[in-house]
BADO-926744 format. One record per atom (N, C-alpha, C): x, y, z. Coordinates in steps of 0.001 Angstrom, whole numbers, plus 500000, padded with zeros to 6 digits. Layout:
! BADO-926744
XYZ;...
***
This chain:
! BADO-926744
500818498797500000;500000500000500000;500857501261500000;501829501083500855;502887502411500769;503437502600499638;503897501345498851;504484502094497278;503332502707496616;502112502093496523;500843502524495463;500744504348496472;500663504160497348;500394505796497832;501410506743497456;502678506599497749;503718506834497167;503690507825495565;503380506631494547;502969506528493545;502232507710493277;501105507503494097;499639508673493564;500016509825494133;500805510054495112;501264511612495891;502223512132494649;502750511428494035;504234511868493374;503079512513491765;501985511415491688;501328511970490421;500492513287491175;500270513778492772;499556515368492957;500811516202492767;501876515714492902;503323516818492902;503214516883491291;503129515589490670;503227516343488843;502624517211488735;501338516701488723;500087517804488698;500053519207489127;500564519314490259;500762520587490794;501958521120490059;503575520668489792;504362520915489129;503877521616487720;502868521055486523;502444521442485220;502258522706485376;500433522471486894;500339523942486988;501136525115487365;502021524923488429;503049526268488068;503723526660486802;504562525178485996;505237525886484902;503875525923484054;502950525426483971;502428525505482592;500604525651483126;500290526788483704;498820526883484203;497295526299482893;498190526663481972;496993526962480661;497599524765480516;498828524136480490;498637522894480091;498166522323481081;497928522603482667;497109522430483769;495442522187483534;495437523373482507;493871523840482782;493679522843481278;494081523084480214;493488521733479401;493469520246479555;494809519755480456;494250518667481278;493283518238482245;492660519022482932;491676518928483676;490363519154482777;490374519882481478;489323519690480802;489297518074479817;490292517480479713;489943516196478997;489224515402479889;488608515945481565;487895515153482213;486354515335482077;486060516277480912;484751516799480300;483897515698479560;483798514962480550;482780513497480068;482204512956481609;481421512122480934;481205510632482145;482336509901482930;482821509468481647;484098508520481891;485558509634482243;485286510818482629;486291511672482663;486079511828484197;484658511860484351;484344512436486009;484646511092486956;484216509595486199;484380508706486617;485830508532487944;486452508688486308;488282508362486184;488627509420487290;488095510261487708;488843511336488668;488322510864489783;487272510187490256;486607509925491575;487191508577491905;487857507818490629;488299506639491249;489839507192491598;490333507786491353;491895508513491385;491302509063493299;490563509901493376;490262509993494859;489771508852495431;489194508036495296;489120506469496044;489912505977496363;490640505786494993;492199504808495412;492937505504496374;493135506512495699;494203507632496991;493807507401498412;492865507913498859;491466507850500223;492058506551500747;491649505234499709;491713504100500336;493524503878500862;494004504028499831;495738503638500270;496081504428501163;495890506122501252;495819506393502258;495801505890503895;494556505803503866;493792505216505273;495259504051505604;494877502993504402;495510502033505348;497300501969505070;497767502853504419;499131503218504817;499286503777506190;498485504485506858;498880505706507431;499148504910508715;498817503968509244;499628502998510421;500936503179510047;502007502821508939;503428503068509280;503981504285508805;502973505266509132;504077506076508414;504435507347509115;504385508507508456;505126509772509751;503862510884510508;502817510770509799;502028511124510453;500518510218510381;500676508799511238;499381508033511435;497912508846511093;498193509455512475;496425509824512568;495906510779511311;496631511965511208;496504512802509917;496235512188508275;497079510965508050;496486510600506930;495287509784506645;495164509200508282;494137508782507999;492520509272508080;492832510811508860;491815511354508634;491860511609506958;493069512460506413;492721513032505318;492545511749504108;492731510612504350;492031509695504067;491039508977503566;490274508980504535;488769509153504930;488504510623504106;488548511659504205;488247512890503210;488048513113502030;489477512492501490;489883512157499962;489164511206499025;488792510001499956;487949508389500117;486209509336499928;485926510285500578;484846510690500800;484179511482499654;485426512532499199;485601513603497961;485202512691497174;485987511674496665;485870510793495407;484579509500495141;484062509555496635;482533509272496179;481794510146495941;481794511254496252;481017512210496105;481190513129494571;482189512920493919;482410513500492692;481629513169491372;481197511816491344;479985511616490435;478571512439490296;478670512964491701;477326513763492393;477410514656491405;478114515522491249;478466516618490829;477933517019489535;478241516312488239;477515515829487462;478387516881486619;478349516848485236;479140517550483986;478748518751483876;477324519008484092;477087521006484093;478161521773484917;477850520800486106;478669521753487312;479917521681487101;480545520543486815;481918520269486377;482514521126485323;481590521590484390;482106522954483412;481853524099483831;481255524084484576;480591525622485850;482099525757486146;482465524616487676;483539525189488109;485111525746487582;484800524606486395;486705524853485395;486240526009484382;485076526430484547;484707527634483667;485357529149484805;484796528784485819;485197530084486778;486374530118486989;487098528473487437;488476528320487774;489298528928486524;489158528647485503;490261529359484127;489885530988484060;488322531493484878;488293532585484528;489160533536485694;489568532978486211;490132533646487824;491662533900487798;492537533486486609;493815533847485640;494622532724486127;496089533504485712;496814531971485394;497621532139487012;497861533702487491;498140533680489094;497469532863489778;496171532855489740;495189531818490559;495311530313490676;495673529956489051;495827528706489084;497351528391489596;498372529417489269;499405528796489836;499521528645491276;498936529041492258;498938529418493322;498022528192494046;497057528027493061;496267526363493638;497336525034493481;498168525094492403;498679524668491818;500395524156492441;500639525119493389;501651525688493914;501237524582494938;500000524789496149;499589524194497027;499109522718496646;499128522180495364;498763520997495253;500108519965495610;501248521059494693;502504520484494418;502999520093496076;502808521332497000;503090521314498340;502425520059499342;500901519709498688;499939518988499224;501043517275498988;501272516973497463;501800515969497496;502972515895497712;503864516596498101;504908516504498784;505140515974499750;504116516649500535;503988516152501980;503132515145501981;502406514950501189;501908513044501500;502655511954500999;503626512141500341;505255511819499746;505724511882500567;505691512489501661;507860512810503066;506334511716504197;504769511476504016;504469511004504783;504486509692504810;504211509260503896;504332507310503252;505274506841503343;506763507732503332;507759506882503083;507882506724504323;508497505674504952;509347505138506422;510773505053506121;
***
């Protein structure tokens, strides 16, 4: 479970990485999730995470914390089907309209987010 978590933290540091150097190749990747099978594919990416999470977080540097944020992530990614494709172009409609400072700056904190769930998995 710790390599697969590993794994998926290092793909929120890419992610976050694009968006600083490249906000606009940030923001058209998150639009190839402009489907069913797009919203799908992102809620199982928060499942898996959620789930490996949880049950990594016994060996690693901060137990209790990942496994709350865990449980969160696990929670987000059932809940993302909810959401449904209007809203899903609602929000990446406002999010691209809010500039490319904005996104780097989410973007910035994603890179930061998987970092640190990266320095947390490893033992």
């Amino acid at each position: 479970m710790t390599l697969i978590a590993l794994v998926l933290s290092l793909c929120v540091v890419a992610l976050g990485a694009l968006g600083i150097v490249s906000p606009r190749g940030l923001l058209n990747f998150v639009r190839r999730f402009d489907s069913w099978g797009g919203l799908y594919a992102a809620a199982a990416f928060r499942i898996v995470l959620g789930i490996v999470l949880f049950y990594s977080a016994p060996t690693s540097h901060a137990p209790e914390l990942l496994r709350i944020l865990g449980m969160i992530i696990l929670g987000a990614g059932l809940i993302t089907p909810l959401i449904g494709l209007k809203r899903f172009r609602q929000i990446v409609d406002w999010w691209s309209s809010q500039g490319l400072t904005f996104i780097r700056i989410g973007a910035a904190l994603a890179f930061a987010f998987g970092l640190f769930l990266a320095y947390a998995v490893v033992t």
